[in-house]
C-alpha positions as CSV (number, residue, x, y, z in Angstrom):
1,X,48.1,147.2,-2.2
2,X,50.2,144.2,-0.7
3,X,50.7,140.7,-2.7
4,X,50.0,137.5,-0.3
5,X,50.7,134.0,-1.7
6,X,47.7,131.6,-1.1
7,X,49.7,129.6,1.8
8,X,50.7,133.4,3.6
9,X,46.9,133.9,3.4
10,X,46.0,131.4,5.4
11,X,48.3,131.7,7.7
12,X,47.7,135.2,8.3
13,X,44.4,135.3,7.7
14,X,43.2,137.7,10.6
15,X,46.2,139.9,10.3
16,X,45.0,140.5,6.2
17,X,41.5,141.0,7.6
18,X,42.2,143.7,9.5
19,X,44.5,145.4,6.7
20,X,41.9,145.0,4.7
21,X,40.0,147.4,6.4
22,X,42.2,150.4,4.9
23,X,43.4,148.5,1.7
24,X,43.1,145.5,-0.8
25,X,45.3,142.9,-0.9
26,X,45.8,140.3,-3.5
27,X,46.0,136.7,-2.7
28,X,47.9,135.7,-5.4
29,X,48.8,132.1,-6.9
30,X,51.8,131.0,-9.1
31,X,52.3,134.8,-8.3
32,X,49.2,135.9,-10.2
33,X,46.5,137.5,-8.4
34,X,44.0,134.7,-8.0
35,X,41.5,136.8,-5.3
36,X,41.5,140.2,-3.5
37,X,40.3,140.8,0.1
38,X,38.4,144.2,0.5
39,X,36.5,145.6,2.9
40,X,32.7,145.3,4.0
41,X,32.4,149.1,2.6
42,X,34.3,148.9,-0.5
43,X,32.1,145.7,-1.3
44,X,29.0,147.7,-0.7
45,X,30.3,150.8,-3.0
46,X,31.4,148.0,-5.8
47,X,27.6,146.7,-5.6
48,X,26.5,149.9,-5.7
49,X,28.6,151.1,-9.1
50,X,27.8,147.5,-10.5
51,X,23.9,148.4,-10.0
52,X,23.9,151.8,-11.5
53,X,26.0,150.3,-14.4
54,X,23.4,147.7,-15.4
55,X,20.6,150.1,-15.0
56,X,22.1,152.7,-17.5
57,X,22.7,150.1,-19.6
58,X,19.7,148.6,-19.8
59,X,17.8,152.3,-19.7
60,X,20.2,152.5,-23.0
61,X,19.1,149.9,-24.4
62,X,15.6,150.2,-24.1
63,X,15.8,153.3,-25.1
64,X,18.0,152.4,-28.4
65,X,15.4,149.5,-29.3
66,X,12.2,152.1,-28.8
67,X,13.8,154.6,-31.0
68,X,14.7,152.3,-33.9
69,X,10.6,151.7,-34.2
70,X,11.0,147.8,-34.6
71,X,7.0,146.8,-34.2
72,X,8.0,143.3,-35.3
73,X,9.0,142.7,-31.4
74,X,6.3,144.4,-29.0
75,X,7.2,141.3,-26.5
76,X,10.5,141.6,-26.7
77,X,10.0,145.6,-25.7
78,X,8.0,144.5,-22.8
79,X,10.2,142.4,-21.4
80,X,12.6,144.8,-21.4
81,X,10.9,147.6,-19.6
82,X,10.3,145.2,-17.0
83,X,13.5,144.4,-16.4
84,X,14.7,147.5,-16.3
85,X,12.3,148.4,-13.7
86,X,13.2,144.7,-11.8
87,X,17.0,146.2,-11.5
88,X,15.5,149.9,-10.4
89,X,13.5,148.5,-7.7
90,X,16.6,146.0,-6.9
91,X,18.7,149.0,-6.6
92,X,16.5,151.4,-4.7
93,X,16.3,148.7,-1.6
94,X,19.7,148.0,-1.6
95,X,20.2,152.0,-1.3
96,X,17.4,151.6,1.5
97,X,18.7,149.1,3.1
98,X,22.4,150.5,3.5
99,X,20.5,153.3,5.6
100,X,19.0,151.0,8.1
């Protein structure tokens, strides 16, 4: 991964693009890493990972709240079902719209 200060960015903007292409670099400021420049495809494989994530999550947590029997919250069980089905649909056309 190569470091680039803020101002070298800029500059070299379309030279970082392109390196980009086959690794991150870190725009870094006060020589911390303030942003990184990736690729179109490593973007689309971090939203992918970040979709599954959530939806195991909330599968697990659904799934926690059902088995601890709490009838007090029937609306609050709802909810979650449909929101777990909100983030499957989300993720299922993303996946269909990487293959058009």
């Amino acid at each position: 991964m190569q470091f680039v200060s803020a101002y070298d960015a800029r500059r070299r903007f379309s030279v970082l693009l392109n390196r980009s292409r086959t690794e991150p670099v870190a725009i870094t400021r006060y020589n911390r890493p303030a942003a990184y420049l990736i690729s179109a495809g490593a973007f689309r494989e971090f939203q992918h990972f970040r979709r599954k994530a959530q939806l195991e999550e909330m599968t697990r947590l659904v799934a926690r709240l059902k088995a601890a029997g709490d009838s007090a919250a029937p609306g609050l069980f709802r909810e979650l079902d449909k929101l777990t089905k909100q983030v499957d649909a989300e993720h299922q056309a993303a996946r269909g719209r990487k293959g058009a």
